[in-house]
N, C-alpha and C positions, 0 to 999 in steps of 0.2 A: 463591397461589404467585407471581403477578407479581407482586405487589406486595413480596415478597418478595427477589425478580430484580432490579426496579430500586432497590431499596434495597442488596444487593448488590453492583450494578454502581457503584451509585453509593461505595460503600464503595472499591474497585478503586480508583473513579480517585483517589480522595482518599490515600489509599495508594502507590498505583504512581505517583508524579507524571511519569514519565518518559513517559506514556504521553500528556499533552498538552505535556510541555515540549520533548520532542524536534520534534514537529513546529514549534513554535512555535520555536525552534530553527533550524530549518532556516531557517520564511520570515523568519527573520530575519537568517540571513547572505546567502541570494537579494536580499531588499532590501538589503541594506550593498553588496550585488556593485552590483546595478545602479546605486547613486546614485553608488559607485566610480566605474565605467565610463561615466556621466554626467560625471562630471567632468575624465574622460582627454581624454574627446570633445569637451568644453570646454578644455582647458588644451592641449592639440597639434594641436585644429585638424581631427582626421581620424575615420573609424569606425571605431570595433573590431571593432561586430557585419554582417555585410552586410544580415543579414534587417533591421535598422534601419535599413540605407537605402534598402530595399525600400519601406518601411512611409512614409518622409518625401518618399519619389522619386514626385511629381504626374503624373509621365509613364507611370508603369505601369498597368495596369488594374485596378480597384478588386479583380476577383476575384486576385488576385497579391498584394494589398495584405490581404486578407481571409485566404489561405493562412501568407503569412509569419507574420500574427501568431496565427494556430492553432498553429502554427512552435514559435513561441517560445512560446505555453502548452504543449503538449507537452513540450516541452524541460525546463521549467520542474517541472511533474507529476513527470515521471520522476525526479526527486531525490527527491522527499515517496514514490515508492513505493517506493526503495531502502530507504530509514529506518522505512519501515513494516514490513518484511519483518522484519529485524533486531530491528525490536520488539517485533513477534507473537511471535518465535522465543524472546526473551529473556524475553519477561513470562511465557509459557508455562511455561519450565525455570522462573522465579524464585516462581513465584506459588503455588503449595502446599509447596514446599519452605522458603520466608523464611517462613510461619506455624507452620511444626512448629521452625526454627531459633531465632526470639524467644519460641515458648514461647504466642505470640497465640492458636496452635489452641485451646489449653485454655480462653480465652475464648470464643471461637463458640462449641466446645461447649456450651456454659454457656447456650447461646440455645438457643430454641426453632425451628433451623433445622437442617434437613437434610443428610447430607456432598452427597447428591444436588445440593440445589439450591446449595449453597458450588462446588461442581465444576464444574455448571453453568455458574453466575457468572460464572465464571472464565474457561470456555471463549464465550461470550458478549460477556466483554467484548474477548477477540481477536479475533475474527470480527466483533463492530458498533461495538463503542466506539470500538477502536482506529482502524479507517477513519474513522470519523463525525469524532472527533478531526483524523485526518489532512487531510479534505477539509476540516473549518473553515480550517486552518492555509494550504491550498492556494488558495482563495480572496479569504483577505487576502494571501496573496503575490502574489496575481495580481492584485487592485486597486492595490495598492501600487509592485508594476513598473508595470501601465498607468499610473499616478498620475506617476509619478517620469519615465518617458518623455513624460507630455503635458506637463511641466513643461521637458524639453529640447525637445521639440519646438514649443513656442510662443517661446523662445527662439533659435531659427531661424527664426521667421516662420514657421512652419506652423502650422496651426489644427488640432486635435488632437481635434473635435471631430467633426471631417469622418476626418479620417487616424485615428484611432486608435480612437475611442469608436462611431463611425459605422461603423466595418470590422470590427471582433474580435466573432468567433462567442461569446460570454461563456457566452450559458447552454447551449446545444449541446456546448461543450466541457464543463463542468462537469459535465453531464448525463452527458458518456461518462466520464469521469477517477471520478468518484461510483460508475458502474455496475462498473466497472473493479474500484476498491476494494474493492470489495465481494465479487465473483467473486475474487480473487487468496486472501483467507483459507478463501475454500470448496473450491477447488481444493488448497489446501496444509491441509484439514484433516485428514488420519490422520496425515500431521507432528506438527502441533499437536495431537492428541490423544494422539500418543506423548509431544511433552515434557511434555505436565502430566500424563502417567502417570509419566514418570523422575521428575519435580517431587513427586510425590507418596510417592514409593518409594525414591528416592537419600539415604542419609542424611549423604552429601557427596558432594561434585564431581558435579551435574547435567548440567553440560554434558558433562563426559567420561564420564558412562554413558550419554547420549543419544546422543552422536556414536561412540562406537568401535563397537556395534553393527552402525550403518547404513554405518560404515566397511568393517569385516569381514565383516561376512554377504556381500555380494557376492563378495568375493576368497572366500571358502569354497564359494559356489556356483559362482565358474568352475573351483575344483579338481576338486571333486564331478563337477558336471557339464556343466565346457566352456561355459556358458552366461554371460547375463550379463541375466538378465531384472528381476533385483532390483535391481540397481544401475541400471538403466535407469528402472523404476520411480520410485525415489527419484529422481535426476536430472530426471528428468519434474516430480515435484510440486516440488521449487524454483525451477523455470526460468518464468516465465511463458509463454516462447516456445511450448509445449508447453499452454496451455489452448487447449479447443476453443471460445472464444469467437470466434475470427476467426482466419483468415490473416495473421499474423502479416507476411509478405512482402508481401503486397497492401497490407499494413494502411502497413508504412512507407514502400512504393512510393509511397504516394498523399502523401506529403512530396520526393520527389525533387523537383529545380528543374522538372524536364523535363517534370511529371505537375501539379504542380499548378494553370495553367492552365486543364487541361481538367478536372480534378476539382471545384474548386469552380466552373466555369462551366456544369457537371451540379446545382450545388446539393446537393452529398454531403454531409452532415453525418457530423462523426466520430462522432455514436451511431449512426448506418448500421451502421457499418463494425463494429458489433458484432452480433454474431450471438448473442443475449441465448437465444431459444429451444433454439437448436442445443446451447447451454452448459448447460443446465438439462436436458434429454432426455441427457444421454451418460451413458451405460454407465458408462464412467471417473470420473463427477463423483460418480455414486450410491455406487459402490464404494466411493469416496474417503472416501463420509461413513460408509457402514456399517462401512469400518475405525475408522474416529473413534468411533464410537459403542463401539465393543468399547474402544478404548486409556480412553477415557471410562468406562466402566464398570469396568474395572479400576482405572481411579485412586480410582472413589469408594470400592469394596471394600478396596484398600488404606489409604486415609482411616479409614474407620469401624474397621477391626480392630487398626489400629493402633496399642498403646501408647504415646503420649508424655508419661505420668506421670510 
């Protein structure tokens, strides 16, 4: 059966191409920005970004120098997991639904694989490919700014090996933004196993029978019952702010001008600041997935009974 999984998954990406071109995508307008703003910075003379002149400014303290450019990987991350978000949600609604629309199901059938493990697949390559995809993408955007900044900054007389490559936490961050990625689709899984059960069931418009549901059910439970516990619910599993992986407020306090000083002069590492245990023991995360596993189960039942001769 794995070997069946990764031939599957590998099937997805070959298919879904949106699923590495978007990121790749992205670190590709982040680098056009920065060699942009590289060039502003050379043609008028002045900075645009302050955290880069934290970073070129020899008078600050190396841990100051060390924050700003977790700073700006931070900054940088949080684009690649906007578009991740969007993507999970999308390939989800698209991904058994465009097989029963081109008529391809009738092919897989035709194999000697299972709706289980096609389902599966599916929901697999949401949850790992898709991030695995995203942090490759994240990576080279993040050699590529430090790349494009140590080429402005030796062009200033700064030596960029000291200031830039010498100072940025690379793999600590990567290690937390990676763990990140990963927890965000586990968190928003009964989501995701609602759309690829509408994906699986909707014989048009996916998006609008996934969404008006999670639209209405609420407003129908505050009529009912004055209540608002479903819609809070779903609000919860979209938001990241709301996974119990950290404190969320702590978490950005520790980027304030005023905090980072003494944060990195503690030696805190941003994978610290994730609370990786706490996130894996929650009640709410378990739940999460035993809903997933039902919307999962229903999509494969619906798969297999389903006519589309």
């Amino acid at each position: 059966m794995m070997g069946h999984q990764i031939a599957l998954i590998k099937r997805e990406i070959w298919e879904h191409r949106s699923i590495w071109i978007t990121p790749a995508a992205v670190a590709f307008v982040l680098t056009f920005l920065a060699i942009a703003m590289v060039i502003m910075v050379a043609a008028f003379g002045e900075a645009i970004n302050p955290e880069i002149e934290k970073i070129a400014d020899a008078t600050i303290p190396e841990v100051m120098r060390r924050a700003a450019l977790a700073a700006l990987m931070i900054t940088n991350s949080s684009l690649f997991l906007v578009a991740m978000w969007f993507l999970m949600i999308f390939y989800c609604l698209d991904s058994l639904y465009a097989e029963r629309k081109d008529k391809s199901i009738l092919f897989w059938r035709s194999l000697p694989i299972t709706d289980a493990e096609t389902v599966v697949s599916k929901l697999l390559t949401a949850v790992v490919a898709i991030p695995v995809a995203t942090m490759a993408a994240v990576i080279i955007s993040h050699l590529l700014n430090l790349v494009t900044m140590s080429i402005w900054l030796s062009t200033e007389g700064v030596n960029p090996l000291r200031f830039v490559w010498g100072a940025v936490p690379l793999f600590d961050t990567w290690a937390a933004v990676f763990v990140f990625l990963l927890a965000v689709p586990i968190w928003m899984a009964p989501l995701l196993g609602w759309f690829l059960f509408i994906s699986a069931w909707a014989k048009r418009g996916p998006l609008l029978r996934a969404v008006l549901p999670i639209a209405m059910l609420p407003i129908l439970e505050y009529i009912i019952f004055k209540s608002w516990h479903l819609g809070i619910a779903i609000v919860n599993r979209l938001s990241i702010e709301s996974m119990p992986i950290f404190d969320i407020f702590d978490f950005f306090e520790r980027f304030d001008e005023d905090n980072l000083r003494s944060a990195f002069a503690e030696d805190i590492s941003l994978l610290s600041l994730l609370d990786i245990p706490k996130f894996l023991g929650s009640g709410e995360v378990w739940a999460g997935l035993v809903v997933c596993a039902l919307f999962v189960t229903a999509a494969i039942y619906v798969r297999r009974y389903r006519d589309e001769s």
